[in-house]
Structure formats: structure tokens, C-alpha cells
MARLO-824806 format. One record per residue: residue in three letters; x, y, z of N, C-alpha, C, O, CB in turn. Coordinates in steps of 0.02 Angstrom, whole numbers, plus 50000, padded with zeros to 5 digits. Glycine has a CB too. Layout:
// residues N
ALAXYZXYZXYZXYZXYZ
...
// end
This chain:
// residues 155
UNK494254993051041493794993450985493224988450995493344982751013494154992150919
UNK492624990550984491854985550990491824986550905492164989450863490944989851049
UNK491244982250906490934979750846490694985650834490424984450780490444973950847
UNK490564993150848490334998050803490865004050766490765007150714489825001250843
UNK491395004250808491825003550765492325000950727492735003850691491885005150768
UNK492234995150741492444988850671491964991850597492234993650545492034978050698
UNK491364991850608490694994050571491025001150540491055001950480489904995250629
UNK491235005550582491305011250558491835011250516491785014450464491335015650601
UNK492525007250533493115005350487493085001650424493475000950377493515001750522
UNK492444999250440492414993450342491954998250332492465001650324492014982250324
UNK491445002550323491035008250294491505010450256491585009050196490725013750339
UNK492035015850309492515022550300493305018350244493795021450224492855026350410
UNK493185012050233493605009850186493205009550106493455009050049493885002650214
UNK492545009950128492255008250047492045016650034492065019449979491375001050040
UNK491855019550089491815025050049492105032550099491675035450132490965025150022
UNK492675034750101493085037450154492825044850126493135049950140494015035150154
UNK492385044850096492065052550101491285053050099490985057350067492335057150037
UNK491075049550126490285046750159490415052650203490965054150226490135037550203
UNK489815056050212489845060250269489585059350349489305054650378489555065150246
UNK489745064150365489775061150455488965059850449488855053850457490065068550538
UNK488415063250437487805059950444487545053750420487185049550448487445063550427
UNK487765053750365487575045650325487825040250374487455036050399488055044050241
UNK488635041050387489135036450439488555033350518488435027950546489975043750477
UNK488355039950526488125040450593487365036250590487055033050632488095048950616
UNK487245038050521486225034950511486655024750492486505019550522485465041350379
UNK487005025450452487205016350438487545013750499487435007850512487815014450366
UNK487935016950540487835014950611487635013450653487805008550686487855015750632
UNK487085018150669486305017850718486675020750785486565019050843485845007850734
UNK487295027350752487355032450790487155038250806486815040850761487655033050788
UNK487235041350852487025048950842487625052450810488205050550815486835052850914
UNK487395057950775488015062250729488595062550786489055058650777487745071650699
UNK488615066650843488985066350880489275062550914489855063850926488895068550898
UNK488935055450947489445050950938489865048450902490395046350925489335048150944
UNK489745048250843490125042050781490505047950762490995046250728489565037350702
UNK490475052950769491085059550753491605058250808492215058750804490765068750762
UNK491175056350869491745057250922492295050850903492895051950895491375056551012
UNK491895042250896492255038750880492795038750824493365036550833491945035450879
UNK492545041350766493065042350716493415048650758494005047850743492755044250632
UNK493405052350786494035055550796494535051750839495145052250835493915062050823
UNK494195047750884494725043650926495015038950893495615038150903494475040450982
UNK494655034050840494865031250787495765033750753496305030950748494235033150740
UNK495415041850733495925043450694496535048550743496995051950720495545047450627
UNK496345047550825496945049050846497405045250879497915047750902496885053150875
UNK497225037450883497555030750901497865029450843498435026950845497105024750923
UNK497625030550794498095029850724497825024350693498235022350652498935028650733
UNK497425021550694496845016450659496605017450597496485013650551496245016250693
UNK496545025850608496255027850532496935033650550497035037650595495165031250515
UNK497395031050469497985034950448497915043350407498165048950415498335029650400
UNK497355039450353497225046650318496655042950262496515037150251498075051450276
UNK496485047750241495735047750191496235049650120496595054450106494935055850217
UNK496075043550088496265045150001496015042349943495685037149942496905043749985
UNK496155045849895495685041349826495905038049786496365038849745495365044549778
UNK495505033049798495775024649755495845024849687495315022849662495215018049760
UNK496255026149647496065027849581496365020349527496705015449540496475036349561
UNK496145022049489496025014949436496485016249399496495020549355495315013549390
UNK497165009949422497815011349375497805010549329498345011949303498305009049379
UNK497385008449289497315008549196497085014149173497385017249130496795003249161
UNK496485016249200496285022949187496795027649183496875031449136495855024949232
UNK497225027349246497685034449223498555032649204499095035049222497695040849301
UNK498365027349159499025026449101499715020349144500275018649125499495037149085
UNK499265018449213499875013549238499675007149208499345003249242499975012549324
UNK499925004949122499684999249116500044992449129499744987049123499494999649063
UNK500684993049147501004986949171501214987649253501554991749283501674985549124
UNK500924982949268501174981249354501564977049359501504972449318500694978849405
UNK502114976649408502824972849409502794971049486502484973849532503584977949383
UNK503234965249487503174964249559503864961149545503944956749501502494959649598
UNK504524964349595505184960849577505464959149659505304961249714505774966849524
UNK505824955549641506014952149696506924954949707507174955749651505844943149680
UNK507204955749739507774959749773508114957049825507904956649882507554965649799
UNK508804954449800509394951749842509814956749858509984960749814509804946449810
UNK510064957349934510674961749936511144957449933511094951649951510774966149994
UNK511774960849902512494959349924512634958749974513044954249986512884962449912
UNK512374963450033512534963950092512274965450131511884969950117512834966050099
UNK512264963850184511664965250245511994969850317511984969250378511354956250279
UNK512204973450279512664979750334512194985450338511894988450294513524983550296
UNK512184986150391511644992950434511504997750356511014999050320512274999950520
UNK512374999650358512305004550312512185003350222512135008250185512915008050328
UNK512144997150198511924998050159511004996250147510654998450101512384995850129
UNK510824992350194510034992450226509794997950223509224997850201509924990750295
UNK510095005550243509835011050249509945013450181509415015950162510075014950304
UNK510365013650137510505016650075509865014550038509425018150015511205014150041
UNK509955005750038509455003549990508585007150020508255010649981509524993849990
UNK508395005850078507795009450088507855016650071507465019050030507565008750155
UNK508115018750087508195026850063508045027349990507595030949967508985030050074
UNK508545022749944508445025049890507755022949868507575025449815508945023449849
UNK507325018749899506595014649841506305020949882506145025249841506105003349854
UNK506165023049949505865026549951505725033349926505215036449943505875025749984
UNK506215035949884506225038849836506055040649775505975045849742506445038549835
UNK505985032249764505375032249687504735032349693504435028549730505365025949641
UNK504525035749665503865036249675503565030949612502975030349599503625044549674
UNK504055028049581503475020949528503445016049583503075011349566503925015749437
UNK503725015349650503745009749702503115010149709502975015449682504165010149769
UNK502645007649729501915005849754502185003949846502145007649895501504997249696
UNK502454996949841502454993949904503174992649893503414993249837501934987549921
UNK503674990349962504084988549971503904984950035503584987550081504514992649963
UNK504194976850034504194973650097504814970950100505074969650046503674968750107
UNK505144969550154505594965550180505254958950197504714958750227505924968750236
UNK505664952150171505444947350174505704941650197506314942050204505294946950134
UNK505454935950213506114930350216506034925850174505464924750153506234926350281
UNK506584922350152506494915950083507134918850053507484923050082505644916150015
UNK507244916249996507784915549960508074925149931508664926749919507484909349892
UNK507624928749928507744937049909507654942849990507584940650047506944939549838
UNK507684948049976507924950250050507174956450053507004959450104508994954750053
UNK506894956849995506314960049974505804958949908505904956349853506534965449971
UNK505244961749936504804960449886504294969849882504024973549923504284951949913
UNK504404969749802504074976249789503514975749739503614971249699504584981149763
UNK502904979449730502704980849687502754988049645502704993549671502264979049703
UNK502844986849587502924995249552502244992749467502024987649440504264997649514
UNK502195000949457501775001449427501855006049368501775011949382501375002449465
UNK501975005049313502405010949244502035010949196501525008249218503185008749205
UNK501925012449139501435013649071501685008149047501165005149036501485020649018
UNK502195003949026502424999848987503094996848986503524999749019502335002248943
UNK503234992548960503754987548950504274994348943504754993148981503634981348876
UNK504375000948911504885002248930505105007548964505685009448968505125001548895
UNK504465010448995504795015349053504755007249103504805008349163504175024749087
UNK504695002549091504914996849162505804995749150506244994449191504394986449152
UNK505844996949065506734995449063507035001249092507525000349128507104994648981
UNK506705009949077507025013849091507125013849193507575016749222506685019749048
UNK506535009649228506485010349298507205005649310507705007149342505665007349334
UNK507054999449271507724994649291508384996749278508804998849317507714988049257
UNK508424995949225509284999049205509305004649248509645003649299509485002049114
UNK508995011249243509295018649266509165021049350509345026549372508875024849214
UNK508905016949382508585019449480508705011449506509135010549550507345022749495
UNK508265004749475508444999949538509134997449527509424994849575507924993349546
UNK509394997849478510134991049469510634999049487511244998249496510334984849345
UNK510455003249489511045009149503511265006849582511825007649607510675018849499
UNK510655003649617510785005449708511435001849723511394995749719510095001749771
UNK512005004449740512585000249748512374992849798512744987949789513205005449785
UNK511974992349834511984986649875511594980649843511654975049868511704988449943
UNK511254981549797510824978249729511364973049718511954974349706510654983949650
UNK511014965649725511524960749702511104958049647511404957049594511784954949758
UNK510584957049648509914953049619509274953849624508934954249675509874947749637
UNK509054954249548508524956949534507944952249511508224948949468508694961549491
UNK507364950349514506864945149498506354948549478505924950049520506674940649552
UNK506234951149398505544954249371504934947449374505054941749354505694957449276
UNK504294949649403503794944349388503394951349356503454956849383503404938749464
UNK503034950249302502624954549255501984953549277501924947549291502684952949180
UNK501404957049287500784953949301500534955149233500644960249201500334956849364
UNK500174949649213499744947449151499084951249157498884955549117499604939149149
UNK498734948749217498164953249224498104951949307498464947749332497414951049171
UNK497664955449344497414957649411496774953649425496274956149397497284965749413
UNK496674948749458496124945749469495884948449521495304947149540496174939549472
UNK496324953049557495904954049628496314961549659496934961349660496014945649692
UNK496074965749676496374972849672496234975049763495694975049793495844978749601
UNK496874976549788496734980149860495964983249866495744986949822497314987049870
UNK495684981849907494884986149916495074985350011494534986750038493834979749872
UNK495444984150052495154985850097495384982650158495734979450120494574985250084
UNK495494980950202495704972650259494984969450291494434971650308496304975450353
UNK495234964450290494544960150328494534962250384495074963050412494534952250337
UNK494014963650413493884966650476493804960250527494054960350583493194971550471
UNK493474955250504493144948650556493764947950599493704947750660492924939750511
UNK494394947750569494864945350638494964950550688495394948850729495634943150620
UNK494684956650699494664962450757494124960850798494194962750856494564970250731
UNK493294956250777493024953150839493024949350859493064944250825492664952850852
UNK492994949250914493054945250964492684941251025493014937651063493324947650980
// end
């Protein structure tokens, strides 16, 4: 990757349906090049897929949760149960595996205090390998995913 498509990757994050001519004129490509690059782009797997950022208040997700997750046990097979089952919910946002005192860290996103009781009691505390659970509530969002810093790709 050069510095023009670094350029083309922070564009195609602010606006991933800019069209190939605009892409190609804020570049200071030709249409057919900067088509060619985004396709190589998007067949190295750099660029995953094109989607729309939508504004979780706007469409009724007004409480965001971020809980923290101990297993009982750290056996192959219940590692696979427990991923299996979050990947299943679709209120999960993110799931990471982590290190420190919990064995994961998730964000989820629900209308309110109690579809968050109906998520806890009835899908996360069901997963048999679930030892411990850590709700942190977000109050408010000072700063919202928009994108990755590009500066550490030049070089």
C-alpha cells in the first residue's frame, strides 16, 4: 500500500458511497485507475464491505452497555459454546477476548434499562459456561467509531 491508497481508504471510510468519479477526481486519479486500486484493495481484503453508519439513538438503541465476562472454565469446548452463543445475538455490537481480571469484553446496544434486564437474565446468564457478569452502563458517548487512523500505514 502507498500513500494513495491510504488516501483512498480514509475518503471510502467517510463516505463509502462517493462514487468512482468523485474518488478518482479527490485522488488525482484517473477513473480507471483508482477503480483498479479499490478493486485490489477490496480483493486483499482491506476493504471488507461498504455499509451504513446509522445513528443509534435515532433508531430507538437508547442505552449502550459494555459488560465484562468471566468463564468458569476455559475448556476448548466451552470457549466454543460461549462464542457460538454471543454470536448469535444480534443486541452484541462487539465481542473481544481480553486479558486482565474477566475473560471478555462486549459492547451491546437495547432501547432501555429493560430489554437490557430482559438481554441479561434470559440469553447472557443462560450460557452454561457464564461464571461472571460486569454491567458498565454508558451515561453518554463522547466519541463514536468514525473510522481507523490511517497515519500508522505510512511509512
Amino acid at each position: 500500500m502507498n500513500g494513495i491508497d491510504i488516501k483512498i481508504l480514509s475518503i471510502l471510510q467517510q463516505n463509502g458511497q462517493l462514487s468512482m468519479a468523485r474518488l478518482s477526481e479527490q485522488v488525482g486519479l484517473s477513473l480507471s485507475a483508482c477503480h483498479r486500486r479499490v478493486k485490489l484493495l477490496e480483493a486483499n481484503g482491506i476493504i471488507s464491505n461498504y455499509t451504513a453508519r446509522l445513528d443509534r439513538k435515532a433508531i430507538g438503541l437508547e442505552l449502550q452497555v459494555f459488560i465484562e465476562i468471566k468463564l468458569g472454565s476455559h475448556s476448548k469446548d466451552d470457549n466454543a459454546a460461549f462464542e457460538s452463543a454471543i454470536l448469535a445475538m444480534p443486541d452484541v455490537l462487539e465481542c473481544h477476548l481480553i486479558s486482565g481480571d474477566f475473560d471478555y469484553l462486549m459492547r451491546v446496544a437495547v432501547s432501555g434499562p429493560s430489554d437490557y434486564e430482559d438481554f441479561y437474565r434470559n440469553r447472557l446468564s443462560q450460557i452454561p459456561a457464564v461464571a461472571q457478569i460486569k454491567t458498565l452502563m454508558s451515561v453518554s458517548t463522547l466519541k463514536e467509531f468514525q473510522g481507523y487512523n490511517l497515519k500508522y500505514l505510512e511509512a
